[in-house]
C-alpha positions as CSV (number, residue, x, y, z in Angstrom):
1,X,-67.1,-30.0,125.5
2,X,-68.1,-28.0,122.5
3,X,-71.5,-25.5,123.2
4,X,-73.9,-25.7,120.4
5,X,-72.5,-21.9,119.3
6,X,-69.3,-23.6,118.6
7,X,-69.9,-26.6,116.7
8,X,-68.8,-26.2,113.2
9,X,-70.7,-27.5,110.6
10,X,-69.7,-29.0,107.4
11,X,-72.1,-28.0,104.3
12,X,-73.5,-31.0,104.1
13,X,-74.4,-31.1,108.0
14,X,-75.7,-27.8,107.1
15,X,-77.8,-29.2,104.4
16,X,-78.9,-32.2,106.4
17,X,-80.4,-30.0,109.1
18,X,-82.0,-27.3,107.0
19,X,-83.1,-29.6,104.3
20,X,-81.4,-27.4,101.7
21,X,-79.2,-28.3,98.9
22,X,-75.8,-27.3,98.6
23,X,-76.3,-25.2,95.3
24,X,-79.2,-23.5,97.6
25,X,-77.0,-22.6,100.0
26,X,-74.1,-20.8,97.7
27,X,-77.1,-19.2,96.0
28,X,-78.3,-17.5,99.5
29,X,-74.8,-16.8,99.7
30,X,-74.4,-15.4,96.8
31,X,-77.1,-13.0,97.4
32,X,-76.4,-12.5,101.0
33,X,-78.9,-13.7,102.6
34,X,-76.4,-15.9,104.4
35,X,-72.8,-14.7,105.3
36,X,-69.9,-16.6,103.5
37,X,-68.4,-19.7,105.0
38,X,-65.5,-19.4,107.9
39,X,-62.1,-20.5,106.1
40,X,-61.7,-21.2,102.5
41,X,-62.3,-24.4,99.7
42,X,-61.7,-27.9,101.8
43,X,-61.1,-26.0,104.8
44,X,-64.7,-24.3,104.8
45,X,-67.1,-24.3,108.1
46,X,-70.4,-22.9,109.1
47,X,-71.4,-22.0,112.1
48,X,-74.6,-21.8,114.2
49,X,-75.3,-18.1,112.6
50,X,-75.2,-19.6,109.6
51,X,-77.8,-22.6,110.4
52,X,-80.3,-19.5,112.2
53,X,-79.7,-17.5,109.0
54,X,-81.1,-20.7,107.0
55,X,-83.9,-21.8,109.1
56,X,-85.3,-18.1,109.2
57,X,-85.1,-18.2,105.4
58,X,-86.8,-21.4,105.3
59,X,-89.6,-20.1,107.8
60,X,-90.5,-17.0,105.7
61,X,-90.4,-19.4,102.6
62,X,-92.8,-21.7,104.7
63,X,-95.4,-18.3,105.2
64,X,-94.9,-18.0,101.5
65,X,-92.9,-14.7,101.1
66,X,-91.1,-14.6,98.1
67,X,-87.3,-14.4,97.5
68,X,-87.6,-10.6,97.4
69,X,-89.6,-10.2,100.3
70,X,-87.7,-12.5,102.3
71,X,-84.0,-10.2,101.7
72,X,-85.9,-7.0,102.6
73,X,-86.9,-8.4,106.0
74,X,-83.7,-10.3,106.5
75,X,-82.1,-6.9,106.0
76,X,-84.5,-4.9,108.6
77,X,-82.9,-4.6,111.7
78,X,-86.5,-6.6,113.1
79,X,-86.1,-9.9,112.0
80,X,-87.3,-11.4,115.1
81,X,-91.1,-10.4,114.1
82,X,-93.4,-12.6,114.5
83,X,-94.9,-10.8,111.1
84,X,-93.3,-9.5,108.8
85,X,-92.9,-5.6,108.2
86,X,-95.4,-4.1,106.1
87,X,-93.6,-3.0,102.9
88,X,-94.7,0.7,101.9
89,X,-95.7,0.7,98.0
90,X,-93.9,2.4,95.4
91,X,-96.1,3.7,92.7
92,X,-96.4,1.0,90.0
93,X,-96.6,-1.7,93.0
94,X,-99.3,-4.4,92.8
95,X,-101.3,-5.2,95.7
96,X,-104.0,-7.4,96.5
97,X,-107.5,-6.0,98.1
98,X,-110.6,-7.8,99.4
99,X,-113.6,-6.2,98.4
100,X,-116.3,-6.7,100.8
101,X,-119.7,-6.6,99.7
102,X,-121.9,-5.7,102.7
103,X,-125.4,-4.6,101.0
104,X,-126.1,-3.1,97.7
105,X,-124.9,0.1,97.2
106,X,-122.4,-0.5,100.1
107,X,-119.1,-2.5,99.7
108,X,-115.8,-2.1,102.3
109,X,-112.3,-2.6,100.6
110,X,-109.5,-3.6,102.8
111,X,-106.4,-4.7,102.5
112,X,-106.2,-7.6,105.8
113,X,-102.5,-7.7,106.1
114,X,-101.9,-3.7,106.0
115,X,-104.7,-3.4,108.6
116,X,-103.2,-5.9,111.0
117,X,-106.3,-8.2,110.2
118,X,-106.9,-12.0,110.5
119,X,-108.7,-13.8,107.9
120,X,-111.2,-14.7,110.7
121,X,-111.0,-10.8,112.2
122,X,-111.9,-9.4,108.5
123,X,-114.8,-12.1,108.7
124,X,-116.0,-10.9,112.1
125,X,-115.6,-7.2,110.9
126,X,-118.0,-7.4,107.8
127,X,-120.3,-9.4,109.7
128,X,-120.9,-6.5,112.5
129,X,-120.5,-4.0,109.3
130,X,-124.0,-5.9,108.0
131,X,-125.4,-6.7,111.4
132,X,-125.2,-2.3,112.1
133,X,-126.7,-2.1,108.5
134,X,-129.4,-4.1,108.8
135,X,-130.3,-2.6,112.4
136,X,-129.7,1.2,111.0
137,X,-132.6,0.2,108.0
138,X,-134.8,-1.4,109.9
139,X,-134.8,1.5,112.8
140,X,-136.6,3.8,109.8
C-alpha cells in the first residue's frame, strides 16, 4: 500500500487538489517556486513535495502577499512561520504607516506589521496612549 509521501500525482490531480491551473503550475515552475516534475513529457509525476510547495503558495496568496513577496519567503530557510519575515527596506522601498492621531499636537506613527502588532493591539495601544494623555493634563 502506497503512503501518502508516495503517491504520484498526475498534473491534473495536482491541479484538482490545489485549485490551480495547469499553466499556473509551469509558471511557479518556471520561477521556482515549485521544483520541476519527476520524469519527463508523458512520463511526468509530482509528488507530495510538490502539492506542499503549492498549497503554501496558495496560503501566502490567501494572506495577500504578492508574487514577490511570496519567492523571498519561500526561499528563507523559515517557511514554516506562522508570519511571514519582515522584509528590511532598501532605500527607494515603499511602505505603508498608520498615523495615529492621539491629541493635537501629538500623533504616534507606526508601522503594525514591523512592530509585531495586531490591528486590534495598535487599537488598544493608542487608546492607553490617550487614556495617559488625558490623565497627565488633567493632573496640572
Amino acid at each position: 500500500m502506497k503512503t501518502p509521501i508516495d503517491k504520484k500525482y498526475s498534473l491534473d490531480e495536482l491541479c484538482l487538489l490545489t485549485e490551480f491551473t495547469k499553466r499556473t503550475v509551469r509558471f511557479y515552475m518556471q520561477e521556482g517556486l515549485v521544483d520541476r516534475s519527476e520524469g519527463q513529457k508523458k512520463g511526468a509525476f509530482y509528488l507530495e513535495k510538490h502539492l506542499l510547495q503549492l498549497l503554501e503558495i496558495k496560503k501566502w496568496q490567501k494572506a495577500g502577499l504578492s508574487l514577490d513577496r511570496i519567492k523571498e519567503i519561500i526561499r528563507n530557510e523559515n517557511t514554516d512561520a506562522l508570519v511571514p519575515p519582515i522584509k528590511i527596506q532598501q532605500t527607494g522601498s515603499v511602505e505603508v504607516w498608520s498615523h495615529l492621531l492621539i491629541s493635537d499636537g501629538i500623533s504616534l506613527q507606526i508601522e503594525p506589521n514591523r512592530a509585531g502588532l495586531t490591528p486590534e493591539q495598535t487599537r488598544k495601544l493608542a487608546k492607553q496612549l490617550m487614556q495617559v494623555y488625558e490623565e497627565i493634563k488633567q493632573a496640572e
